[in-house]
C-alpha positions as CSV (number, residue, x, y, z in Angstrom):
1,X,-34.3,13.2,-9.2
2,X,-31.6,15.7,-8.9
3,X,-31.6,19.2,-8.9
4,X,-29.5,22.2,-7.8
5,X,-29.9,24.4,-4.9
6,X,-29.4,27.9,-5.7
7,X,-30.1,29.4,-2.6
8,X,-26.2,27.3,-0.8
9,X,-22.6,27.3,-1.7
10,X,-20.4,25.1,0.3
11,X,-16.3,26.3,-0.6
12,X,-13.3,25.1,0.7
13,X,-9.9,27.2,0.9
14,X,-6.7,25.8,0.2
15,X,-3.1,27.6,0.5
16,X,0.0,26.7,1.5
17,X,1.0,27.9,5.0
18,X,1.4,31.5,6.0
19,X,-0.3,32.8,2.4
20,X,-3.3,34.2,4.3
21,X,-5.8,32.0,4.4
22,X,-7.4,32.5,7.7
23,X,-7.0,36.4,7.5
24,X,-9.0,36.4,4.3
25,X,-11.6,34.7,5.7
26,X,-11.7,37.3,8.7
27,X,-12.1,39.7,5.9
28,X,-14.7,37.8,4.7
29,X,-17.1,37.9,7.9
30,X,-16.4,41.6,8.3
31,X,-17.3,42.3,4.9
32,X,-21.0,39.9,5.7
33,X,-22.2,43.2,7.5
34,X,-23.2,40.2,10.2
35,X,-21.4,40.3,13.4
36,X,-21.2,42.7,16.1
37,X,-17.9,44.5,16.3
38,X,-17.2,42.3,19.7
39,X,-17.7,39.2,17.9
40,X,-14.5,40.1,15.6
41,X,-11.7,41.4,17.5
42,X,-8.6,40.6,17.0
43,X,-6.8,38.5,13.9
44,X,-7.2,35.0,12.9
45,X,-10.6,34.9,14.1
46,X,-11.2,31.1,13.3
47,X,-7.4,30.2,14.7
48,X,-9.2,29.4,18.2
49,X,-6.9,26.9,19.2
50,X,-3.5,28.3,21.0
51,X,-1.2,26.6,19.2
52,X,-2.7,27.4,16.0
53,X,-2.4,30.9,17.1
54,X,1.3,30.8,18.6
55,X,2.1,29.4,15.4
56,X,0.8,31.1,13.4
57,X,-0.8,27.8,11.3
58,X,-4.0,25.8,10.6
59,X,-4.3,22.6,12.4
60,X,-7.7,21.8,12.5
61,X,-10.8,22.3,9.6
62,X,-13.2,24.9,10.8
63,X,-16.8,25.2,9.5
64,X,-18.4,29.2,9.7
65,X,-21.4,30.4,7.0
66,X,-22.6,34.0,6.1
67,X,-25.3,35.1,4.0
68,X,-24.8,37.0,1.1
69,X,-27.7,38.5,-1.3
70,X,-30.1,36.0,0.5
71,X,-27.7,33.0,-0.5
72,X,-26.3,30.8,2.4
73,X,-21.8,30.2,1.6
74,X,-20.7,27.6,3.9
75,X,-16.6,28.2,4.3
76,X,-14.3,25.9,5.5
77,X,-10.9,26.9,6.8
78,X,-8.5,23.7,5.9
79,X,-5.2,23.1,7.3
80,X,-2.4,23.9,4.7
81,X,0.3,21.5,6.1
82,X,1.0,17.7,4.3
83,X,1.2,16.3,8.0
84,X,-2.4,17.4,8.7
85,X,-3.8,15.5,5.0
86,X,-6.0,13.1,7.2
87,X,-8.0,16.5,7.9
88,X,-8.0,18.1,4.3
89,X,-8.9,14.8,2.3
90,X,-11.9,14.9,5.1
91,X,-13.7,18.1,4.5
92,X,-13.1,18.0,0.9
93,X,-15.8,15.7,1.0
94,X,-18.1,19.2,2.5
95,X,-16.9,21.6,-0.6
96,X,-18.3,22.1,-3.8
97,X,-15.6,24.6,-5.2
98,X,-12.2,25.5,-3.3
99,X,-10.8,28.8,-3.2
100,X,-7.2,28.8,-4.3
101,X,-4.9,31.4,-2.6
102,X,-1.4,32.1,-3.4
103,X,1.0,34.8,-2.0
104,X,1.0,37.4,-4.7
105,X,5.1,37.3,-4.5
106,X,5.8,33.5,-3.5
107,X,3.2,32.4,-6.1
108,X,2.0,28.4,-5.6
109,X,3.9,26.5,-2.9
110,X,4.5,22.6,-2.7
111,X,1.7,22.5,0.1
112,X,-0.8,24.5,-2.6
113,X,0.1,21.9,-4.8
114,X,-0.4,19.2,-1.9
115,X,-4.1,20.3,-1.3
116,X,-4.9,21.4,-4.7
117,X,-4.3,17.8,-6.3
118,X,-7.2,16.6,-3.2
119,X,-9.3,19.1,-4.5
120,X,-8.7,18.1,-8.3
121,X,-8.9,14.5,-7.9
122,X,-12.5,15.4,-6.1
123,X,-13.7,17.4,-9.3
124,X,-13.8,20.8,-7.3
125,X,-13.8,23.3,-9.1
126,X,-11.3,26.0,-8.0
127,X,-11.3,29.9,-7.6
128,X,-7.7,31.5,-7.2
129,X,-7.5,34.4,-5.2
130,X,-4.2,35.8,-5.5
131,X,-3.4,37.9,-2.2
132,X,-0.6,40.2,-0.7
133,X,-0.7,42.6,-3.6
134,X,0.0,45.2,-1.1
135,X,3.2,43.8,-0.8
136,X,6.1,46.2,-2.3
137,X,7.8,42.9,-3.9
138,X,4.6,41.5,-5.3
139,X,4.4,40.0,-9.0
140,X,0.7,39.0,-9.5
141,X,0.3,38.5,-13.1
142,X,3.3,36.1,-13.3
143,X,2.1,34.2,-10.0
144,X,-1.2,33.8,-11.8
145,X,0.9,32.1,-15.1
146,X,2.6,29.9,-12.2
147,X,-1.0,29.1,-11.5
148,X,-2.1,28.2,-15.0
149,X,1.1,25.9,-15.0
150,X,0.6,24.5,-12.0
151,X,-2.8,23.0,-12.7
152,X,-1.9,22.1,-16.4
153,X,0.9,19.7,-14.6
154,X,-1.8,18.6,-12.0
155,X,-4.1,17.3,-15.2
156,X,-6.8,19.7,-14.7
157,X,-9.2,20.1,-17.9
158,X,-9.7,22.6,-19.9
159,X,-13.0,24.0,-18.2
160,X,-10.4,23.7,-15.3
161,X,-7.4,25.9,-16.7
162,X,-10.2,28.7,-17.4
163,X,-10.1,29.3,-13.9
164,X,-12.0,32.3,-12.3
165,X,-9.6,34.8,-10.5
166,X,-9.6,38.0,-8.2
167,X,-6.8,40.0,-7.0
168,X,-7.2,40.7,-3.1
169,X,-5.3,42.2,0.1
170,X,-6.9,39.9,2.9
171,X,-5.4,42.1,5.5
172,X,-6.3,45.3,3.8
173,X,-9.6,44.0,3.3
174,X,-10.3,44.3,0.1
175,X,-10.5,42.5,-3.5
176,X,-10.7,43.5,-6.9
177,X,-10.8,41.6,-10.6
178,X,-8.2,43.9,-12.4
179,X,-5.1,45.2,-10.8
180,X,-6.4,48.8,-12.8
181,X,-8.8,49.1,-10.3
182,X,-7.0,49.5,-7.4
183,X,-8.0,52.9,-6.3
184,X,-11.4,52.1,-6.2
185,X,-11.1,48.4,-4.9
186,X,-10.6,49.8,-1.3
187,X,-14.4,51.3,-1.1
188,X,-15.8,47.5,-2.3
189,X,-14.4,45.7,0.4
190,X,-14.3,42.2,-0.5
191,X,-17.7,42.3,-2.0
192,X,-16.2,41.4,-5.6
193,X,-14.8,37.9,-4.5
194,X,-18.0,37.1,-2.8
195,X,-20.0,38.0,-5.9
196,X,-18.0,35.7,-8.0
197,X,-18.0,32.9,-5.7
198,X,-21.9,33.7,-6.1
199,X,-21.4,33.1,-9.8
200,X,-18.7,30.6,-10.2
201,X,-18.9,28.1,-7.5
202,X,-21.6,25.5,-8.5
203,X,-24.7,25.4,-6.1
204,X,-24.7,21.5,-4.7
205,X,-26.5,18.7,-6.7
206,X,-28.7,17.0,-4.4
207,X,-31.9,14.1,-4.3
208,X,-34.3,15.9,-1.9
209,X,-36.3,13.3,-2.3
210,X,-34.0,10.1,-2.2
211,X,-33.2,8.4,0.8
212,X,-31.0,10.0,3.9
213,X,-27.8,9.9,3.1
214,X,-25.1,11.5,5.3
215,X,-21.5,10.8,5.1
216,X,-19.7,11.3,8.6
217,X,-16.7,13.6,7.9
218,X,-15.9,14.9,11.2
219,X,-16.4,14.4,15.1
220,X,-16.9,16.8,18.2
221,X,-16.8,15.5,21.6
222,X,-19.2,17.6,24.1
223,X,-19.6,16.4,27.7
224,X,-23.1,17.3,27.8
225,X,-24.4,15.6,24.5
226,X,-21.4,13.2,23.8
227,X,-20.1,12.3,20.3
228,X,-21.7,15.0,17.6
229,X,-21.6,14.0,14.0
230,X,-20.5,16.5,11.2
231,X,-21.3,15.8,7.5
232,X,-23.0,16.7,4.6
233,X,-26.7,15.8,3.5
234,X,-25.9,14.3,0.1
235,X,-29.7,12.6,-0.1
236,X,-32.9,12.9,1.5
237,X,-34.2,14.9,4.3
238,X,-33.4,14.8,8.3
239,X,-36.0,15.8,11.0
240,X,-35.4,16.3,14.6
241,X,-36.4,12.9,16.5
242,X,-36.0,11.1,13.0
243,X,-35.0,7.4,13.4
244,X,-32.3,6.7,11.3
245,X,-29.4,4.3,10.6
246,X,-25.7,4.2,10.9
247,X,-23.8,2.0,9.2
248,X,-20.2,1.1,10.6
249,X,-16.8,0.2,8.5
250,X,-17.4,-3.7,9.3
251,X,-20.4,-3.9,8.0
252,X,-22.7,-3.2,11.1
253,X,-25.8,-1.6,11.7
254,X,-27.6,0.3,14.1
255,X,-30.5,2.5,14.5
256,X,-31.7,5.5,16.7
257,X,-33.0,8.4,16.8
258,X,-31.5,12.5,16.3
259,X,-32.1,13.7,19.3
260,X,-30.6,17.3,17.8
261,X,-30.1,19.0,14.7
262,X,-27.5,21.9,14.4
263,X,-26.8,24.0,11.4
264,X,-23.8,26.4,11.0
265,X,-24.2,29.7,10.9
266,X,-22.3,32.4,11.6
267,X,-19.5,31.3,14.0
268,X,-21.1,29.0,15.8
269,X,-24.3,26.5,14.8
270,X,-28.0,27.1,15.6
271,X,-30.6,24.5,15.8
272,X,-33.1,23.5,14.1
273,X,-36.1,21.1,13.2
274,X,-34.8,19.9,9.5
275,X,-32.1,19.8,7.2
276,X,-32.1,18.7,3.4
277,X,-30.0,17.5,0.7
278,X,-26.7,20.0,0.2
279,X,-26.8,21.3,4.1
280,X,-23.7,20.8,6.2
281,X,-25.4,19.5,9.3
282,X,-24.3,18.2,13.1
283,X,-26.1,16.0,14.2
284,X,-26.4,14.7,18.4
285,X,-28.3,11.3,19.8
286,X,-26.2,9.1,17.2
287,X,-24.3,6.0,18.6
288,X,-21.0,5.8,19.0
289,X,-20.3,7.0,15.5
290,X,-16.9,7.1,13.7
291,X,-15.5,8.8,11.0
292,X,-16.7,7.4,7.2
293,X,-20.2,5.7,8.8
294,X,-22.8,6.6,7.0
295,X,-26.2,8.1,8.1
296,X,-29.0,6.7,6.7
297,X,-32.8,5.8,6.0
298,X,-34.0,3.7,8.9
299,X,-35.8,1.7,6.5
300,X,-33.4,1.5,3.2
301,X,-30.1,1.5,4.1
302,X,-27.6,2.3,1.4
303,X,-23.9,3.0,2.5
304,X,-21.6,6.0,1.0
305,X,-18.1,4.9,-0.2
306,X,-16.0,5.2,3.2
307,X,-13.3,8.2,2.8
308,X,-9.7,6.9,2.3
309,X,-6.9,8.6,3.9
310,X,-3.4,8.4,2.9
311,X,-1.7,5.7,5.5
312,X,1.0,6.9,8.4
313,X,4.6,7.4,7.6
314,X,6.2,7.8,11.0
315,X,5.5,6.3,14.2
316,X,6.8,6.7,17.9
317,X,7.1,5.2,21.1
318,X,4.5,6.7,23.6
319,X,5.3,5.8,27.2
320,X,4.7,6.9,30.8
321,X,6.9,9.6,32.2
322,X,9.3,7.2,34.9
323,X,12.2,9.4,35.5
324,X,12.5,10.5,39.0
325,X,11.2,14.2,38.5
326,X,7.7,12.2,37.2
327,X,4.8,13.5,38.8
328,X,6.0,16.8,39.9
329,X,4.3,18.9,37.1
330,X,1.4,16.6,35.6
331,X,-2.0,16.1,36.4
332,X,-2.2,12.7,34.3
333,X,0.8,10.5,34.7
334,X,-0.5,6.8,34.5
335,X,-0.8,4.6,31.5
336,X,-4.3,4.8,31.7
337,X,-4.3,8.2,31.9
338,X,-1.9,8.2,28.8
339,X,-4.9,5.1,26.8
340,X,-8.1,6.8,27.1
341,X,-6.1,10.0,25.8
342,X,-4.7,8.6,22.6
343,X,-7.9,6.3,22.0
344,X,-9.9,9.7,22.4
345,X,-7.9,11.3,20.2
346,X,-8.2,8.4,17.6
347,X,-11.9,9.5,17.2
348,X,-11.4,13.0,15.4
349,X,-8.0,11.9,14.0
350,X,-7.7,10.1,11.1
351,X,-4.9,9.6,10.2
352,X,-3.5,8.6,13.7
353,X,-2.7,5.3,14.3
354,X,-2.5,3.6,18.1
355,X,-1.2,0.4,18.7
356,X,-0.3,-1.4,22.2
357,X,2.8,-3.3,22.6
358,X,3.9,-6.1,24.5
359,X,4.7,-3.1,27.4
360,X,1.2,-2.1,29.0
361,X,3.0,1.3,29.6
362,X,4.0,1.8,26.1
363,X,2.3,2.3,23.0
364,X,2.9,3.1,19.0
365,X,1.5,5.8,17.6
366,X,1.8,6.6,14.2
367,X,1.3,9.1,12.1
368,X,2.0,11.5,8.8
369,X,5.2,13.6,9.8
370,X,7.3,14.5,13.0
371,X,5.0,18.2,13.0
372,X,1.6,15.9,13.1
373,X,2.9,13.8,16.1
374,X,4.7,16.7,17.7
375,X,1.3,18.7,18.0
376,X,-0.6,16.0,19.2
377,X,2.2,15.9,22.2
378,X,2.0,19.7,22.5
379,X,-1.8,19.6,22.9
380,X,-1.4,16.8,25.5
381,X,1.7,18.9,27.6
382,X,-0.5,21.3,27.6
383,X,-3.1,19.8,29.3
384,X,-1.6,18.1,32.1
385,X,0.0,15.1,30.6
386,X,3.5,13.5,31.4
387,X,4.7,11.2,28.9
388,X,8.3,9.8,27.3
389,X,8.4,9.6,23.3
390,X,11.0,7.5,21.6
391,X,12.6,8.3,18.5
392,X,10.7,8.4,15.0
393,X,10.9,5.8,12.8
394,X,9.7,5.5,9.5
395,X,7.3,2.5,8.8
396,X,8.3,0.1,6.2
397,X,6.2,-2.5,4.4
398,X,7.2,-5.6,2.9
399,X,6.3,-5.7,-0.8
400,X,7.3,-9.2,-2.9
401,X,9.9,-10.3,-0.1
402,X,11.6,-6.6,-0.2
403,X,11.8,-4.1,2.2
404,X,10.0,-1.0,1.4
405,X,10.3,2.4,2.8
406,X,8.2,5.4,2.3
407,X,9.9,8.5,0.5
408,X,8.8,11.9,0.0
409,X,9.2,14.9,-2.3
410,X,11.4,17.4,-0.7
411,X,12.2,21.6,-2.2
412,X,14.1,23.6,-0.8
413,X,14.5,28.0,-2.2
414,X,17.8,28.6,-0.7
415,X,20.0,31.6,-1.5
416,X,22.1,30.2,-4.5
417,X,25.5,30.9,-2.6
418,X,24.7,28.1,-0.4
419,X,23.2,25.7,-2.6
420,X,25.9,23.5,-2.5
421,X,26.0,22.8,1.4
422,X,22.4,21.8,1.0
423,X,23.4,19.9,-1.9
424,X,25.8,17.9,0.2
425,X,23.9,17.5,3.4
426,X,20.5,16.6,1.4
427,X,22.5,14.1,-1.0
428,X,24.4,12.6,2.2
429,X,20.8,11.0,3.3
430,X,20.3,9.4,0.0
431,X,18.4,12.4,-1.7
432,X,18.1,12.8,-5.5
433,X,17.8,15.8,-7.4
434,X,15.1,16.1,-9.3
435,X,14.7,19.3,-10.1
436,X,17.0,22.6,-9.5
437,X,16.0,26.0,-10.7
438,X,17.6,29.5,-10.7
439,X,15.1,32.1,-9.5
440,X,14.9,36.2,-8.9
441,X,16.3,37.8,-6.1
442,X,19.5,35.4,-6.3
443,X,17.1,32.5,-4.8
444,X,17.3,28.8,-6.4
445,X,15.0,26.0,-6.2
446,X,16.0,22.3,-5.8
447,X,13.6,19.6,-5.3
448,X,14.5,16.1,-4.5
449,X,13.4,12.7,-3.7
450,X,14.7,11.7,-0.5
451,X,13.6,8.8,1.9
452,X,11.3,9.7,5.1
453,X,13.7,8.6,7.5
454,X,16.7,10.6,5.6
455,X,14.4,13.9,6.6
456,X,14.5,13.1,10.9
457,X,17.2,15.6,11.9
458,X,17.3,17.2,8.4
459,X,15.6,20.3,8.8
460,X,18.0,21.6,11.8
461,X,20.8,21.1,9.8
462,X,19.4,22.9,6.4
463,X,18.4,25.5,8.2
464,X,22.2,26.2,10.0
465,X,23.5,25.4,7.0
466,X,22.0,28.6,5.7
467,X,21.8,30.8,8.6
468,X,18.0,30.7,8.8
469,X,17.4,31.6,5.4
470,X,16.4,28.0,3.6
471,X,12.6,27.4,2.9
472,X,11.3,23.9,3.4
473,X,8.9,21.6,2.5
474,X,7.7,18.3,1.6
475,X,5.2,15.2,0.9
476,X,4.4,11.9,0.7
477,X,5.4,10.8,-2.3
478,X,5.7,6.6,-2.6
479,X,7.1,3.5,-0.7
480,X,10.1,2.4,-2.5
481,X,12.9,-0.3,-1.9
482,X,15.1,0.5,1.2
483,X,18.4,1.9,0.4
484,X,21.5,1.9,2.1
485,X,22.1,3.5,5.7
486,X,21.7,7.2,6.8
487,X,24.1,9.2,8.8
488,X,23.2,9.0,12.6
489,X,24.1,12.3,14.7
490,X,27.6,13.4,14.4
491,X,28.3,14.3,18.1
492,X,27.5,11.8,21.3
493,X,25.9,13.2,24.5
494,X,27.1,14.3,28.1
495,X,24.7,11.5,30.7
496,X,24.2,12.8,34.3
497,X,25.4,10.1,36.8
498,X,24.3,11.7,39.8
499,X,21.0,13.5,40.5
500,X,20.3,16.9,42.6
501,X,20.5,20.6,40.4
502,X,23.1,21.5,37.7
503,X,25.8,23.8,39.3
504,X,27.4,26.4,37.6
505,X,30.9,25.8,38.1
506,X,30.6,21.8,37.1
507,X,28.8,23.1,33.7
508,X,31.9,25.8,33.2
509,X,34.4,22.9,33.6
510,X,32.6,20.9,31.1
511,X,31.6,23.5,28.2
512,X,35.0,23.3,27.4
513,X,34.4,20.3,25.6
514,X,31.0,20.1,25.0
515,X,27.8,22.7,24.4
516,X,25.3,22.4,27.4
517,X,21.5,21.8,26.9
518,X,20.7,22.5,31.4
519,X,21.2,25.8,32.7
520,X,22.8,26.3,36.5
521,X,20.1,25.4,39.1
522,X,18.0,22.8,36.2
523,X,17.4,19.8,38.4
524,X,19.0,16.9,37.0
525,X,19.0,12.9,37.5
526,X,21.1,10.1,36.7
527,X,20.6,8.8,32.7
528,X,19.6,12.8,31.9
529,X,21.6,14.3,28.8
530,X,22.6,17.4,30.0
531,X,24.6,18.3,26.9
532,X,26.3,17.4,23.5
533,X,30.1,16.1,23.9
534,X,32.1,17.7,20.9
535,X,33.2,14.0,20.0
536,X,31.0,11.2,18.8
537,X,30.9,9.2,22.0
538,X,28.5,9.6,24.7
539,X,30.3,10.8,28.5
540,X,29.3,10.5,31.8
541,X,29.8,13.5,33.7
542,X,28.8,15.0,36.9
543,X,26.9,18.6,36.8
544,X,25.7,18.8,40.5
545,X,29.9,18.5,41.6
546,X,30.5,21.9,43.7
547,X,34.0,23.6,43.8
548,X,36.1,22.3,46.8
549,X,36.5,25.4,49.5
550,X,39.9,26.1,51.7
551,X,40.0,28.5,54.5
552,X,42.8,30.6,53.1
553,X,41.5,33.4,51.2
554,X,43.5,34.4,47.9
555,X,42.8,37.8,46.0
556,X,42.6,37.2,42.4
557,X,43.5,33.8,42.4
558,X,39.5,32.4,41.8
559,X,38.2,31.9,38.6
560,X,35.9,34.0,36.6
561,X,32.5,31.6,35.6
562,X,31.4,32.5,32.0
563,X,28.9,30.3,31.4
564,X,27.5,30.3,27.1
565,X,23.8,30.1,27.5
566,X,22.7,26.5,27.3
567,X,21.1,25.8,24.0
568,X,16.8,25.6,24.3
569,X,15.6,22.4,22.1
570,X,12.2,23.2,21.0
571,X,9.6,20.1,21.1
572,X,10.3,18.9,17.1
573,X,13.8,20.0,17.7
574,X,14.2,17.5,20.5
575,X,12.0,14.8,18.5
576,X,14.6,14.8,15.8
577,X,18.0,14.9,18.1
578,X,17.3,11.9,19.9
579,X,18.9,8.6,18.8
580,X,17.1,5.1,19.6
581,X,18.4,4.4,23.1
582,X,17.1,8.1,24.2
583,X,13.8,9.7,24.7
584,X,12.3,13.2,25.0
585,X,10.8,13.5,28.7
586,X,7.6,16.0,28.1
587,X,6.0,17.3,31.2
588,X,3.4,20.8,31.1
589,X,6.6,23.1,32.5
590,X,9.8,21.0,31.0
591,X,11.1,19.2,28.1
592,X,14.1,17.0,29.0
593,X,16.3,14.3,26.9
594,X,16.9,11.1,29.0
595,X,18.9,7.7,28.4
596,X,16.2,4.7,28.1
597,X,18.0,2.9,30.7
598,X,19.2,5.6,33.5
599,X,21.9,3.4,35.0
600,X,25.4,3.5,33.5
601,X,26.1,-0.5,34.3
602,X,22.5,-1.3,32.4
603,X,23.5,0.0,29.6
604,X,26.8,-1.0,29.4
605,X,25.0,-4.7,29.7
606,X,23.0,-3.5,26.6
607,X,25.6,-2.3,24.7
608,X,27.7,-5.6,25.5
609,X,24.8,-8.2,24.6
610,X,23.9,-6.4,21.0
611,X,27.6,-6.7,20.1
């Protein structure tokens, strides 16, 4: 029998990047009245991960819970970026409302929209929050009509369109239901968008009495305990010492018992002797389980539909770091190091993808975007690994004997001055307008359909067309029939042939006609790029050769060095320079570019066979 459980909420928030999300849940615990002053210093509370914090983004979903007027809301912090779907479409399955927030100037974004059709196709109902009113530029009433439109093209019903709403300042702390009351919002806090999530979020529908049913939505790795289990109780009861089952994606089944129980609360999770139906629990002693199993009754088994997760779109080379600088910086260097890392990481990663090759050294990984790949690499650098990645390429399937390639939906708000340089570099890789809109503020909005592989590389070149200014996004859209050809890079590269540390005078002599990517005293090696040639074929060059001294002293007669500062390729940057005979070299202290084959002769023999 089912019945509701008044005394939970479990929300979700959803936002495109950068609109506040995180921030407002900060708010959120401060306004709970149930932390210590200690426990909330800083910004970004739930941003615990460095790189989330350097940049300022969600990468992974975070569970917290505070109680409000004796009722227990379980919050979930989801990542706002398309390349990081595998972990939204996962802890959707947690939520039963999502808060909706939108920048009260930008107004809904293409990653809202991303996130927000999960969360619609789910039945969630949402709750917009529209934030930044203390911004001097802000427009909230016609950002909340964007809204309304916004769902309306999703397909949302009409119970849907009649969506709750709050105005809020997540930094200033504090949210209010009309804009007229403003001066006395500030007093409230954020109390009035807890007491409507109190009202408008439905409390879960649960079987307490039904059999256990968990579904497994997320994984923890402790090195005490082992693999820990995250999901929600949709059926039944769970005890501490229970015997339960688990059953696996092929059709397997195994039983043991929960050696702990751990509910969320607060920050962190306590534990305790029994969870029911609508708790978000974590549960230790299980298995070996994977994302999508399903805990059950020992005794009836009865499976949960497994969660599907949008497929990969881009996959890489991963290789061992065999340059002659390997080894000098990295803790983990061997291919076995590089295995049990990526097959670790295939436990908490969905939508990752790891497949050996015919090389034991090399493997393909695959997964949603260059940005889902490139963290995965950063978070690896950054904890000891060496490792060489090839170029990205998009994966194509084969549909009815024809070649089919993913393509996504790409918009771009440009200044309208410059609209046709993205117009020309955007339609040069096969994109399509669909869409092109004149704003406020002398801004336009394109959107186009554009293959995968047509972005690699694209976003460097927007964003120079436009001196910075362009705004970017986009998301899996289809797999259609490969088109034609995309322009390759425009400009070859400048190969070391000797090894030994870059010189300042050889660099001078060769800036001339090229832009260097090593500064003097970089060490160097034979098949490293060093720079970009100003022509479109690759040179070998020399950047270690010294000036030739005399004995005869002349006054004057020496040249001045002025070096231009080499040019610094961030991690993505690098990822999308590289052509197919090239990889990025990642160590903890150093990203390089390197020539597959480091001898000059090799890959003239390359070059000469596939002719």
């Amino acid at each position: 029998m089912t019945m509701r459980r008044d005394d939970l909420r479990n929300i979700a928030i959803i936002a495109h990047v950068d609109h506040g999300k995180t921030t407002l849940v900060d708010a959120l615990l401060r306004q709970s009245g149930q932390f210590r002053a200690a426990q909330l210093e800083g910004e970004c509370i739930l941003d615990s991960n460095d790189l989330e914090r350097e940049r300022g983004i969600t990468i992974l979903a975070k569970n917290i819970a505070i109680t409000y007027q004796g009722i227990k809301i379980n919050i979930i912090d989801t990542p706002g970026h398309a390349d990081f779907g595998g972990e939204v479409e996962r802890v959707l399955q947690l939520a039963d409302g999502v808060l909706v927030l939108v920048d009260a100037f930008e107004g809904p974004r293409p990653q809202t929209r991303f996130v927000l059709q999960k969360a619609l196709d789910r039945k969630l109902k949402p709750l917009v929050v529209v934030n930044k009113i203390d911004r001097p530029d802000c427009r909230p009433d016609e950002v909340l009509s964007e809204m309304f439109d916004l769902l309306a093209e999703l397909g949302a019903d009409d119970a849907t369109l009649d969506f709750p709403y709050v105005y809020a300042s997540a930094r200033d702390g504090y949210a209010l239901r009309q804009l007229s009351e403003l001066e006395t919002a500030k007093s409230a806090g954020v109390r009035p968008l807890l007491d409507m999530i109190v009202e408008q979020i439905p409390p879960p529908d649960v079987v307490p009495d039904g059999p256990l049913q968990i579904l497994v939505t997320t994984l923890e790795w402790s090195e005490y305990v082992g693999r820990v289990a995250i999901g929600r109780i949709s059926s039944g009861q769970i005890s501490r010492g229970q015997t339960v089952g688990l059953t696996r994606a092929d059709g397997t089944y195994s039983v043991a018992p929960v050696t702990a129980i751990e509910l969320f609360d607060k920050l962190g999770r306590v534990e305790g002797e029994q969870a029911s139906a609508g708790d978000i629990v974590a549960l230790v002693g299980l298995p070996d389980p994977q994302i999508g199993d399903t805990v059950t009754d020992a005794e009836t088994p009865a499976a949960l539909p497994r969660i599907a997760v949008d497929e990969p779109t881009l996959s890489m080379i991963f290789t061992i770091n065999s340059s002659p600088l390997a080894g000098q910086d990295g803790k983990y260097v061997t291919s076995r190091n590089l295995r049990e890392r990526l097959y670790r990481e295939l436990q908490s990663n969905v939508a990752l993808r790891v497949t050996e090759t015919n090389d034991k050294d090399c493997f393909e990984v695959s997964g949603r975007g260059v940005l889902h790949l490139s963290i995965l690499i950063e978070q690896m650098r950054r904890e000891g690994y060496e490792l060489s990645v090839g170029k990205p390429r998009v994966i194509e399937k084969q549909v009815d004997g024809v070649w089919h390639e993913p393509y996504e939906i790409l918009v771009i708000d440009v200044p309208t001055e410059d609209v046709g340089s993205v117009m020309e570099l955007v339609c040069n890789r096969r994109g399509q307008v669909k869409q092109m809109l004149s704003g406020d503020g002398g801004l336009s909005h394109l959107e186009f359909s554009i293959p995968a592989r047509g972005l690699i590389g694209l976003r460097t070149r927007l964003l120079n067309a436009t001196r910075g200014q362009a705004v970017i996004h986009h998301r899996y859209d289809c797999y259609q029939a490969r088109e034609g050809s995309v322009p390759r890079r425009n400009n070859g590269v400048l190969v070391s042939q000797e090894n030994g540390k870059a010189v300042g005078y050889a660099l001078w002599k060769l800036q001339e006609r090229a832009e260097m990517l090593v500064a003097p005293g970089a060490d160097v090696y034979e098949g490293m790029v060093v720079g970009e040639n100003s022509r479109d074929n690759d040179m070998v060059v020399n950047p270690v050769r010294t000036k030739k001294l005399t004995n005869i002293r002349a006054s004057g007669s020496d040249d001045n060095i002025l070096l231009k500062p080499a040019r610094e390729l961030s991690l993505e940057a690098a990822l999308e320079y590289i052509e197919s005979d090239e990889y990025v070299e990642i160590t903890p202290r150093v990203i390089r570019l390197r020539k597959i084959l480091l001898q000059e002769n090799a890959r003239r023999r390359m070059a000469s066979q596939t002719q």
